[in-house]
N, C-alpha and C positions, 0 to 999 in steps of 0.2 A: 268543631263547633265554633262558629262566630260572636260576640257577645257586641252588641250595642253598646256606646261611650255615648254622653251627650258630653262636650268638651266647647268650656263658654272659652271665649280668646282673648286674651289682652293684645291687641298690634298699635305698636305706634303709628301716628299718622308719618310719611317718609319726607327726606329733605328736612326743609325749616319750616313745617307744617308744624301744627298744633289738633292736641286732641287722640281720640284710639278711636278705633271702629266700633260703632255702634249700631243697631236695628233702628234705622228710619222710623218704623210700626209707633215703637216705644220709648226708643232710645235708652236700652237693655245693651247689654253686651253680646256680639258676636258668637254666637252658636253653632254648632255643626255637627251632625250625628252620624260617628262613621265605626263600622266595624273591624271587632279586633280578632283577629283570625288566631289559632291556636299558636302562632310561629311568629303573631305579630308583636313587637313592643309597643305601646304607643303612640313614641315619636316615629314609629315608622308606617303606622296606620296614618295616623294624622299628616306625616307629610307627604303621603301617595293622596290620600282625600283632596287636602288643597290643590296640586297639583291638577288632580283630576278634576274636580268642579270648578276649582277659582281659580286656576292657573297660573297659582300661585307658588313661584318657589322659595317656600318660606325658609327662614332661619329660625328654626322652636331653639328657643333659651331653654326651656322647665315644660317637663309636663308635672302635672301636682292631682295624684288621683289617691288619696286617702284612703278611700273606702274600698281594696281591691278583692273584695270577696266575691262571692263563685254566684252571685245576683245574673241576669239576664241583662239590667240595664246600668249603668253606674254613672256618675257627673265627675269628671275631671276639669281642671283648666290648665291652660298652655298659653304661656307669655313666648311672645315672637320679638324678634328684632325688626324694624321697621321694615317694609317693602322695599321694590325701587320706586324709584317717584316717577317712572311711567305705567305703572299699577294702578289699574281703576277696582273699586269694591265693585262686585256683583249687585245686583238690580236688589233692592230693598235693605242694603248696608253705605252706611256714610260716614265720613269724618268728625266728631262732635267731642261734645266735652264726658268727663269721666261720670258715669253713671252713680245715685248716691246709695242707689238699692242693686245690692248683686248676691248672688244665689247662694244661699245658707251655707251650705260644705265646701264651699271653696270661699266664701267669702273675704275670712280673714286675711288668704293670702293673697288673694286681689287687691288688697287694703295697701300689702305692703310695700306690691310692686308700685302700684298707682302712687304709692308716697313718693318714693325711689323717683319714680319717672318727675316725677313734679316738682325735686330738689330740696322734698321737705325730710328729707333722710337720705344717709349713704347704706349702702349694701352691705350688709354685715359681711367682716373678713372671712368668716366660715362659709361663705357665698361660693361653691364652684363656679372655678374657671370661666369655664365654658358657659356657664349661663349668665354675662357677664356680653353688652355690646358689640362688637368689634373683635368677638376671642375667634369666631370663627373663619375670617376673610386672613388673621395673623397665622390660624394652622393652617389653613390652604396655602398660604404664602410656603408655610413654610416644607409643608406634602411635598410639592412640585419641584423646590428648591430640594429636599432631599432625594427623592427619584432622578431627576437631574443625575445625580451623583451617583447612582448606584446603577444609571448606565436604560433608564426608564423615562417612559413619558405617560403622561396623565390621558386617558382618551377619553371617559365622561366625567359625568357629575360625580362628588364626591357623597355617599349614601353614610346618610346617620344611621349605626344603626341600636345602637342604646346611648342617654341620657339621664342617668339617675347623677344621687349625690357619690356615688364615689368614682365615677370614671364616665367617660363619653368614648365608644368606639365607633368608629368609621369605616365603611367598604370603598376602595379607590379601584377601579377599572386600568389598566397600564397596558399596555405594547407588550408587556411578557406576562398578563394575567393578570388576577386579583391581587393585592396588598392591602395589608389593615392598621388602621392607624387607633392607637389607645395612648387617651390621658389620663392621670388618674391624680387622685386628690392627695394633699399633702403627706399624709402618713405612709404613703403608698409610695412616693417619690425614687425608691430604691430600685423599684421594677424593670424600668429599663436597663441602669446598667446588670443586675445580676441576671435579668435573660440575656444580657449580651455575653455575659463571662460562659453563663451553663452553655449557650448553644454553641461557644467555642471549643469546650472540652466534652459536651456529648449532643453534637448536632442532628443524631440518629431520632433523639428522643425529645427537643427545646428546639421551638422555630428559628428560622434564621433572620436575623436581626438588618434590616436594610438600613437603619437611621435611630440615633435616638438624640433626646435631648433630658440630662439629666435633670437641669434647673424647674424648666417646663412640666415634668413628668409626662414626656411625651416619647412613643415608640413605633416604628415603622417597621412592619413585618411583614414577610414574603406567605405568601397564602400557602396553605398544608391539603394536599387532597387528602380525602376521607371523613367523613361524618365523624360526628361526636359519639362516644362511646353509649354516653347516655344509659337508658334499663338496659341494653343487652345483655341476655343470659347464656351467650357464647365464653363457655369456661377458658379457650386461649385465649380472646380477647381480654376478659378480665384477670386474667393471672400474668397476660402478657405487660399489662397498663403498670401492675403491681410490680413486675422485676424492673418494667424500667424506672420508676421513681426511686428505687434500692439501684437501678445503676448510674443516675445520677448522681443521687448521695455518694456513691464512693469514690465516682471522679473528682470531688472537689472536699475529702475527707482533709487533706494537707493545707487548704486555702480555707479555712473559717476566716484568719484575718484579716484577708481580703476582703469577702464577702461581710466580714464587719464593718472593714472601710469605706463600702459602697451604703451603708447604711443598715443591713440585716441586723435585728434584735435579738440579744441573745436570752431564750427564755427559758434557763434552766429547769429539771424536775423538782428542784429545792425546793425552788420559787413558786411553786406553782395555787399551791394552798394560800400563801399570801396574798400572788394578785386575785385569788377569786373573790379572797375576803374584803378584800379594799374596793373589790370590783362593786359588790352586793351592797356595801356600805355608801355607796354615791348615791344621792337623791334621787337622782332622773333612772340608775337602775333600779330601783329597786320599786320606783314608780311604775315600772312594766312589769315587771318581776311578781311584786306583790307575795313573795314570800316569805311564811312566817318566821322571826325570828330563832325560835327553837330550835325550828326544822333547818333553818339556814343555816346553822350551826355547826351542827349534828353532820350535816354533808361535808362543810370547811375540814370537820376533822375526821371524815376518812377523806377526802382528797390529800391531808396532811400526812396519812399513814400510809393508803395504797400508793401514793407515790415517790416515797421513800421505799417500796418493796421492789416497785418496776426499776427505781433509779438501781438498787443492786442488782440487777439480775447481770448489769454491766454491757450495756450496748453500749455504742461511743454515741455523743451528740452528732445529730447531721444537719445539713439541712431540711428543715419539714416546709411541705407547699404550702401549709394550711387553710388552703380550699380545693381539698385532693376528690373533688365529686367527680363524677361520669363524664359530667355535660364538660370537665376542662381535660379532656382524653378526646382526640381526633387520631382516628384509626386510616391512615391509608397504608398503602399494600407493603406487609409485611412490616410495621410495625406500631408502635404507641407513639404520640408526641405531645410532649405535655405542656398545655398551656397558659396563664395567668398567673404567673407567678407574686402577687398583691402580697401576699400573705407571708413570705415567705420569710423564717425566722432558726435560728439554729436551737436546735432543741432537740427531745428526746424522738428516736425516728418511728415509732408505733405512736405516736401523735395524730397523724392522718388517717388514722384507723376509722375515728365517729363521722367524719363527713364522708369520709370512702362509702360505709354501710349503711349509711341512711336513702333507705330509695327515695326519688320525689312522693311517693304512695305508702312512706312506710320503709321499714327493717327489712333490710336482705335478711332471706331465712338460712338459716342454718344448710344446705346443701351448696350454696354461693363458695368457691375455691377462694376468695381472695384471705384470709385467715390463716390457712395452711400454706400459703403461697408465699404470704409475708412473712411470714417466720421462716420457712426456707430459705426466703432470698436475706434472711438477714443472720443467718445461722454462722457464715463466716466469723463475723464478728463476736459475737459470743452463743454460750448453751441456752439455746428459745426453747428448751424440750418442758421446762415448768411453767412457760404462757401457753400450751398446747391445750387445758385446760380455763383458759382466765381472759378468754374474748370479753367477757359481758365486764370484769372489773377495766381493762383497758380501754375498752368501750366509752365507759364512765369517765376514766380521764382525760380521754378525748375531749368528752362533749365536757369536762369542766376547762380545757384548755380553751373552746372553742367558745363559753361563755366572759371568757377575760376578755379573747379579741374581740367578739362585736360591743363587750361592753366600752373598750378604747375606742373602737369606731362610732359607737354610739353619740360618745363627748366629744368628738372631730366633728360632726357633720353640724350644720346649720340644725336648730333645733325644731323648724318649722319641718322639714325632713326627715326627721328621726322614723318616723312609720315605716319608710324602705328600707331599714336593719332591724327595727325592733322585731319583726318576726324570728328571725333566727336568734337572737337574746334568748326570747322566750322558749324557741324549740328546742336549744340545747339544755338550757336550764330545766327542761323537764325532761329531758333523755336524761339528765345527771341525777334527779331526782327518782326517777324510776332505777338508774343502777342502784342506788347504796342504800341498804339494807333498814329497814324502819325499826 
């Protein structure tokens, strides 16, 4: 099903013009209502729309759509980087000055770009990259320049294909296939090089690495056939996903130091009750959060006790994905390959259990293999025969591990932003509240 965007536009005027596009009519801002297909992102509806009406191939800085509930019509806005200056607007849009009435739910943020652009403010540093003049003609420069090397050539357009605050990926077309380019925002920085370590020690299972740039957080990888694992209720594929995340883990059991010195955080099960507590005690979370002190409590200390139980049961620390879902499992022929590694932290390895289990619709049900799979494939290391009963408590430590990180990425991102993580804050903070006992 499609859903209707109305998406008003900030565009610079191009060259050493003056002004943003505006409705001749009114002298309103730049509108355009285009549909978002169940597969589409935004920025990828909106730059096939321009394209296809204004023939326009735009550079979208930001799309900014607050309000992404399951409505039929919704209002976004999208700041562009100027045109080229042989770029004419379409028949009833012109060059003008900045409008002083602009549309209630995106308002504010129009406010801030329009300052920006006018030199009566700089861009705050939590500002991505990417959304940011000039970042994109610098990673094409530098695409081209890495493919070069890696024995490739660029044969179309480079395709955006997501745009939020933590990372901007890209689709590149080449002489030997597909290649995908991923930036990711500071906290993130370590990604490139530990997918370049994993996919040297288990390239069966971690893409292959064409380019990276640590400084940047920037990475250049060879395309993977086969679809994303996604709902599939094919029990080899999902038990297949699960042994290989447990056979990476034990290819790089010997190198945690490594993988420390590339950046990986090490977030012990000691630890884990503390950061939730400090996590919940920060303003801006607990601003989403909204829960009660009592009750916040009361969870801090069984997260304090259930995880001092798992910590003996005596698995070793491994590395955990921690965003081990469906959709970052691409299945081609005869095996799993795992991809995104953002998250990735050495810790306790039944960590990835809560985001593995969570469908996008809900709780994989109790018939689902990945549970009995995982303890299998982790049996080597120590006796999992007392967690054979205790899915729903490790469950729970999951999702309280998994409300630290987005609370840390919550205070990374631009605050204007926050809305494109606060959902997950919230979602695991009530899967952790649904585990522990009232």
């Amino acid at each position: 099903m499609c859903r209707e965007i109305d998406v008003h536009l900030l565009v610079p005027a191009p060259g050493s013009g003056t002004g943003i596009l505006v409705r001749q009519i009114d002298r309103t801002l730049a509108c355009v209502r285009t549909e978002l297909a169940d597969d589409d992102t935004l920025v990828v509806a909106l730059h096939r729309h321009l394209q296809d009406r204004w023939a326009l191939d735009a550079t979208i800085l930001e799309t900014y759509l607050p309000f992404a509930g399951r409505s039929r019509s919704m209002m976004a806005l999208a700041a562009l980087d100027a045109p080229s200056p042989d770029w004419r607007p379409p028949d009833g849009l012109a060059w003008g000055a900045a409008p002083q009435a602009l549309p209630g739910p995106v308002a504010a943020r129009a406010r801030t770009w329009l300052g920006e652009w006018s030199g009566a403010a700089l861009p705050p540093s939590d500002r991505p990259r990417w959304s940011r003049p000039g970042w994109h003609e610098r990673a094409a420069a530098w695409i081209d320049g890495a493919l070069m090397s890696a024995g490739q050539r660029r044969t179309g357009p480079i395709e955006v294909r997501r745009l939020w605050s933590l990372s901007a990926l890209m689709r590149i077309s080449t002489d030997s296939g597909d290649a995908w380019f991923k930036a990711v925002f500071p906290q993130f920085h370590h990604e490139p090089a530990v997918t370049d370590l994993l996919a040297g020690v288990a390239p069966q299972a971690v893409p292959t690495v064409l380019a990276r740039n640590d400084e940047a957080g920037w990475l250049l990888l060879d395309d993977v056939p086969g679809a994303a694992l996604d709902v599939s209720t094919d029990a080899a594929a999902i038990t297949g996903a699960v042994r290989a995340l447990v056979d990476v883990q034990r290819r790089v059991l010997d190198r945690h130091g490594e993988l420390r010195a590339l950046g990986v955080p090490h977030r012990p099960m000691r630890e884990l009750a503390t950061g939730l507590r400090e996590a919940i005690a920060t303003a801006a979370v607990m601003d989403e959060l909204l829960a009660d002190p009592a009750r916040a409590s009361s969870i801090v200390g069984w997260v304090d006790d259930r995880a001092s139980w798992l910590d003996g049961i005596g698995l070793p620390e491994m590395i955990v994905h921690g965003d081990f879902n469906r959709s970052n499992v691409l299945t081609p022929p005869g095996g799993s390959v795992i991809i995104d590694w953002s998250d990735a932290a050495i810790a306790h390895p039944l960590l990835d259990v809560a985001v593995w289990l969570v469908h996008p619709q809900g709780r994989f049900g109790p018939d689902d293999p990945s549970w009995p799979a995982w303890l299998d494939a982790l049996a080597p290391f120590a006796d999992t025969a007392p967690l054979r009963d205790e899915l729903e408590t490790v469950f729970g430590l999951g999702a309280a591990y998994q409300v630290v990180s987005y609370a840390d990425i919550l205070l990374g991102v631009e605050p204007a932003l926050r809305y494109q993580v606060n959902d997950g804050l919230r979602d695991f903070w009530n899967l952790l509240d649904a585990a522990v006992p009232r």
